[in-house]
C-alpha positions in Angstrom: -22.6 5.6 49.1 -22.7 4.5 45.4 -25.1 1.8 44.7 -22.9 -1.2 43.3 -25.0 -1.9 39.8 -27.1 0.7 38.1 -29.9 -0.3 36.2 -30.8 1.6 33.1 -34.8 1.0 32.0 -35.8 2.6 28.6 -38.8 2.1 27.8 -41.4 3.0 25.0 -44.7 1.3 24.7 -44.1 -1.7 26.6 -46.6 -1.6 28.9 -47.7 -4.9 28.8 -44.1 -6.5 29.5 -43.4 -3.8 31.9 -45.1 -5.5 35.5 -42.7 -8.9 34.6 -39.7 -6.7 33.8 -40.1 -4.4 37.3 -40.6 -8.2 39.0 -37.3 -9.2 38.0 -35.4 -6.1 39.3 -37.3 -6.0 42.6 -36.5 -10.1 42.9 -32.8 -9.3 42.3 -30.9 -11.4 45.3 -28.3 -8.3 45.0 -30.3 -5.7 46.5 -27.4 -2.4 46.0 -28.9 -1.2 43.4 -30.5 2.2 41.8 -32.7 2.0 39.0 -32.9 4.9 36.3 -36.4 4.8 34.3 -36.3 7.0 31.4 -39.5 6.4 28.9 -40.1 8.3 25.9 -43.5 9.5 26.3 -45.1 6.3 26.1 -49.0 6.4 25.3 -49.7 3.3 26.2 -49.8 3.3 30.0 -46.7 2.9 30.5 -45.1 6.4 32.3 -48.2 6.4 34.4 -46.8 2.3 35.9 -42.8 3.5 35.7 -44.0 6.9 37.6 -46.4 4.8 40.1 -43.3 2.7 41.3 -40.3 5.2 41.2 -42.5 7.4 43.5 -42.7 4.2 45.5 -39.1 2.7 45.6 -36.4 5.0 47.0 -33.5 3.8 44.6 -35.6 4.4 41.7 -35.7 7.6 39.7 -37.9 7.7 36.5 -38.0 11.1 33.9 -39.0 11.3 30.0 -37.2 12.4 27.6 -37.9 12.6 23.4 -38.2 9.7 21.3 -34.7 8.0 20.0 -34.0 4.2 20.9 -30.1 5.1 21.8 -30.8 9.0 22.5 -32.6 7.4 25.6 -30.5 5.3 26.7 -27.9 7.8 26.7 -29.8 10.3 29.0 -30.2 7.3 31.1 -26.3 6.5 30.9 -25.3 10.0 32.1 -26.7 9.3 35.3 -25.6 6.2 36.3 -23.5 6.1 40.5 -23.2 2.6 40.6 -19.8 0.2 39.7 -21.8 -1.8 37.4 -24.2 -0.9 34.9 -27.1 -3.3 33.5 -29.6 -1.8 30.7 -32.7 -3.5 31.3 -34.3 -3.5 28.2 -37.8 -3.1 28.9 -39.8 -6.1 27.4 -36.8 -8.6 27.9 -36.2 -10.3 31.6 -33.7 -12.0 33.7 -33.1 -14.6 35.9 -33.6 -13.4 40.0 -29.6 -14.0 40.5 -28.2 -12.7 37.3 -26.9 -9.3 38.6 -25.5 -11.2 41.9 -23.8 -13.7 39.5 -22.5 -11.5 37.1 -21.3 -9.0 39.4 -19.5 -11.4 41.5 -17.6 -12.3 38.1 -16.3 -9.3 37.5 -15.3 -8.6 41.4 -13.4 -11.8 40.7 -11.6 -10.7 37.5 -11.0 -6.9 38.1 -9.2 -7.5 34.3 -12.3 -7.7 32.7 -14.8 -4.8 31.8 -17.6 -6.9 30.4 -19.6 -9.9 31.7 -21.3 -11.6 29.2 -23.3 -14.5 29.5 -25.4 -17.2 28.0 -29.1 -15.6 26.6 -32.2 -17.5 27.2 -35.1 -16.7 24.8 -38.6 -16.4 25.6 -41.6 -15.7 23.9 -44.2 -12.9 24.4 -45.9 -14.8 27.1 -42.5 -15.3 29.0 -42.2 -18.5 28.5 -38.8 -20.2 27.9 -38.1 -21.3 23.8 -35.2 -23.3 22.0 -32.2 -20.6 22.6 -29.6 -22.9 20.9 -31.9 -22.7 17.8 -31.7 -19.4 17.4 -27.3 -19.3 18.0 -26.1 -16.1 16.1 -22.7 -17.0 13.8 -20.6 -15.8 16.5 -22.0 -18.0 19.2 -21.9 -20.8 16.6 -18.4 -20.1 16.3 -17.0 -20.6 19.4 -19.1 -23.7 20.3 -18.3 -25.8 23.6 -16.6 -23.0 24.7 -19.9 -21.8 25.8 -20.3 -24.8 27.9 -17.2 -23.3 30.8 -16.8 -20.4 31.8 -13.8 -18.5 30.4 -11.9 -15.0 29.6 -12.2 -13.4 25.8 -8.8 -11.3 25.7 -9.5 -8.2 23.4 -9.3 -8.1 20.3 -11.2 -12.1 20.4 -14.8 -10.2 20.5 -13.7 -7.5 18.5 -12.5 -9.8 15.7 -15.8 -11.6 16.0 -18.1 -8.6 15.5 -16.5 -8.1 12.1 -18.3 -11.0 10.4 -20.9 -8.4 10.7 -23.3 -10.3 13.6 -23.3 -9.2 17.1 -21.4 -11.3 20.1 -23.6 -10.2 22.4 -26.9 -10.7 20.8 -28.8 -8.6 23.7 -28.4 -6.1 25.8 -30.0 -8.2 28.5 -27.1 -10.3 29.0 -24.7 -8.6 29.8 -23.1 -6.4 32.8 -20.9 -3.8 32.3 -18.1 -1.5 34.7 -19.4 2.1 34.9 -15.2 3.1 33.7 -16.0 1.8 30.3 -18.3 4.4 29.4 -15.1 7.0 29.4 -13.3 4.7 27.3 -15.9 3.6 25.1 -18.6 6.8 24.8 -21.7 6.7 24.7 -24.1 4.9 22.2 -24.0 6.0 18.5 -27.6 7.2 17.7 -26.5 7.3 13.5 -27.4 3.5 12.7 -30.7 3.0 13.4 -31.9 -0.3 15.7 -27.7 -1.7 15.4 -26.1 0.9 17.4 -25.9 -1.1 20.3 -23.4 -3.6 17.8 -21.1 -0.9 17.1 -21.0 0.3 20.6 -20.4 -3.6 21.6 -17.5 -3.8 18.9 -16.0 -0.6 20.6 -15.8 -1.7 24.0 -14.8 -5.1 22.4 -11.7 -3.1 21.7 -10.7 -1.4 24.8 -11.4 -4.6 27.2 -11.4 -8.1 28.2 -14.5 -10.4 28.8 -15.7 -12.7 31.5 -18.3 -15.5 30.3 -20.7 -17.2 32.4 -22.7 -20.2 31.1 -25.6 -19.6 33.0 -28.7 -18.6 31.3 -30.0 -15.6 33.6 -30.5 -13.0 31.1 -34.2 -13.4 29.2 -34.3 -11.8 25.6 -38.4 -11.7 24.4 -39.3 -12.0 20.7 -42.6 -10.5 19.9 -43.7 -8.7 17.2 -42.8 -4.9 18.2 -39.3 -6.1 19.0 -37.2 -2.7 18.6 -34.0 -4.3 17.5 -33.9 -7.9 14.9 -31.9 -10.8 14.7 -29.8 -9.8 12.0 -30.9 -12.0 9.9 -30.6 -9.7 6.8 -27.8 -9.9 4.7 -24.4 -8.4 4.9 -24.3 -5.2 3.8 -22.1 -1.2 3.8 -23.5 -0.1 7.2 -21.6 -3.2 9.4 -18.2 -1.6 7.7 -19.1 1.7 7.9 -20.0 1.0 11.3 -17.0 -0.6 12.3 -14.3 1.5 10.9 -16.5 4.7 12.1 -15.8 3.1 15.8 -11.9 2.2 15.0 -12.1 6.8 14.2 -14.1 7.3 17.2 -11.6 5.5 19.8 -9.1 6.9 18.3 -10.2 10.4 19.0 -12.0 9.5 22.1 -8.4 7.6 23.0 -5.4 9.6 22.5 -4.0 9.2 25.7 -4.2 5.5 25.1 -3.8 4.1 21.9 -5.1 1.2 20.1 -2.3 -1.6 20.3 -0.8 -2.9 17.4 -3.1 -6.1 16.9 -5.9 -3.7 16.7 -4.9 -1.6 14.3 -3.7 -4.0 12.3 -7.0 -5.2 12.6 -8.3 -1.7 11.2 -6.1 -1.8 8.3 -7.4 -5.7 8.0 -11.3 -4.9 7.7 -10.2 -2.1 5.4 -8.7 -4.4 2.6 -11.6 -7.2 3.2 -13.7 -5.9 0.9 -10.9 -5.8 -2.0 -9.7 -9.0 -1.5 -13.4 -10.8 -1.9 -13.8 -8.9 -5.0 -10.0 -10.1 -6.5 -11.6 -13.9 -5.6 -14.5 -13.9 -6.8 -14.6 -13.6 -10.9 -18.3 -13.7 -10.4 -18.2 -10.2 -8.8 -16.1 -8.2 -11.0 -18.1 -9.6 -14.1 -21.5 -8.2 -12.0 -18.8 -5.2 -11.2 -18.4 -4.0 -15.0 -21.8 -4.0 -15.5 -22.6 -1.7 -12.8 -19.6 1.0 -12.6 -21.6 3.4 -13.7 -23.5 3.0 -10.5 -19.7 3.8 -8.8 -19.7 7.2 -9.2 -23.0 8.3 -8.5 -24.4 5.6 -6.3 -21.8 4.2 -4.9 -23.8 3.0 -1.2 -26.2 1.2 -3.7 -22.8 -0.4 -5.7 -21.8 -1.7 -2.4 -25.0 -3.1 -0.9 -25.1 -5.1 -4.4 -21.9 -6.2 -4.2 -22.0 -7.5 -0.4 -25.9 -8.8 -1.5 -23.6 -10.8 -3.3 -21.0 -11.8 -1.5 -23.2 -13.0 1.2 -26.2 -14.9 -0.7 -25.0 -18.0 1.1 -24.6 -15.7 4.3 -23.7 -18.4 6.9 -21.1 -20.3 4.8 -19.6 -16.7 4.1 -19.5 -15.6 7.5 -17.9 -18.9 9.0 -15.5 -19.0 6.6 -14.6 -15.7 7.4 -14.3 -16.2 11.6 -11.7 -19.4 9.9 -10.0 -17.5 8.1 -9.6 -14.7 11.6 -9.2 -17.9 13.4 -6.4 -18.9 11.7 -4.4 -14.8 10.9 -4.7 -14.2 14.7 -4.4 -17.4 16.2 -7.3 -16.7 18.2 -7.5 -19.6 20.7 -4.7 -18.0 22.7 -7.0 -15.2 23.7 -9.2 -17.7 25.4 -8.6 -18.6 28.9 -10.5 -21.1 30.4 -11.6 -20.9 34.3 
């Protein structure tokens, strides 16, 4: 019988966050689970502890595979059974009910292919630091909302991501229904440490969310983090990445197209670009001076130009969700439990 969540741990070099991050699987209150270890040739220890307790616990399964952040994951994905799928990043945690919870979430809104929920932050110790200090725009964005829990109704995510931070700021906090993966693929592996944002703006596309304000999933700052907090500024790749996804479902899709809102939203992200330029006199005086750069290097044009655009990144980006808020009207895609 298929196990009801599947646990993905990747895993490369973590050694010393590994024995907390096993803890918190094994102390899971819902117990149907199989766990699929796939580490990268650590040299740290670490295969040698993952081997040790697969060969010890029946519903886990551990293998290596070749170095890549998202390649891994992706061998990992392929063999998932289970109706639920959690990626257990390896040097982050979560709370001993946080599969139970989030499970039971999406048993209640079959609707929904996502659970998300609130993130608490700890430091390399484990210990519990200031999450609401560290809010990404998005979560800033919708505010008390946070507070209850509540439905997203695609595009709402989707919309989000385009300010170019992620909704779902880890990987950790979220649950997942095995039937996205056909909709949504599989990871990107062409953007670095942000693939898991473009995958999250795809599946942001295809379905619903389910929030829950409790903070069970544990994201870990230290200073071998794999992925950031995108705190850099906006720049080419966050467009290129989200109109490469809009290409991808569309292939991937084509006995179920995108719905009108969403390509309108395509066409939408396409023109943003244009538009800040025609508004800002600033830019096209910087533009003449640089056109040169257009033909020959245009991916350093644009970095310059969105360097620009963003210098005063968090004003930008709000008034940007305001300006969403407003076209789409986005509140009626909320619905509060």
């Amino acid at each position: 019988m298929p196990p009801r969540v599947s646990i993905v741990l990747p895993n490369l070099n973590h050694r010393r966050f590994l024995e907390e991050r096993l803890r918190s699987i094994d102390d899971q209150t819902l117990t149907e689970w199989e766990l699929i270890i796939v580490d990268s040739f650590s040299n740290d220890g670490a295969w040698e502890l993952l081997k040790s307790y697969a060969d010890q616990e029946s519903r886990a399964t551990a293998f290596q595979a070749p170095r890549g952040l998202y390649e891994s994951w992706n061998r990992a994905l392929e063999c998932v059974r289970g109706q639920y799928v959690y990626i257990a990043t390896s040097d982050d945690s979560m709370r001993e009910d946080a599969l139970e919870i989030m499970a039971s979430v999406l048993d209640e809104h079959p609707q929904c292919g996502i659970c998300d929920s609130r993130l608490q932050m700890i430091d390399s110790q484990g210990v519990a630091v200031d999450s609401d200090a560290s809010l990404q725009p998005c979560q800033r964005f919708m505010g008390t909302i946070l507070d209850r829990q509540h439905i997203r109704r695609m595009p709402y995510d989707a919309l989000l991501h385009t300010c170019g931070r992620t909704v779902y700021t880890s990987m950790t906090q979220i649950l997942f229904r095995q039937e996205l993966l056909a909709l949504v693929g599989p990871f990107s592996t062409k953007w670095g440490t942000r693939c898991d944002y473009e995958w999250g703006f795809r599946a942001a596309l295809m379905t619903d969310t389910v929030y829950t304000p409790e903070k069970i999933g544990y994201w870990r700052r230290h200073d071998n983090q794999a992925t950031g907090s995108q705190k850099d500024p906006m720049h080419l790749a966050n467009y290129e990445m989200l109109l490469s996804a809009f290409a991808f479902l569309q292939t991937q899709n084509r006995q179920h197209p995108l719905n009108q809102e969403t390509q309108f939203l395509s066409e939408f992200l396409k023109a943003r670009s244009f538009r800040d330029l025609i508004r800002n006199g600033a830019l096209l005086h910087r533009l003449r001076s640089l056109v040169s750069l257009c033909t020959h290097h245009p991916i350093e044009l644009w970095n310059v130009l969105f360097e620009q655009m963003h210098s005063n990144a968090g004003d930008s980006i709000q008034a940007w969700l305001q300006m969403l808020n407003e076209r789409f009207d986005m509140p009626k895609l909320v619905e509060v439990l």
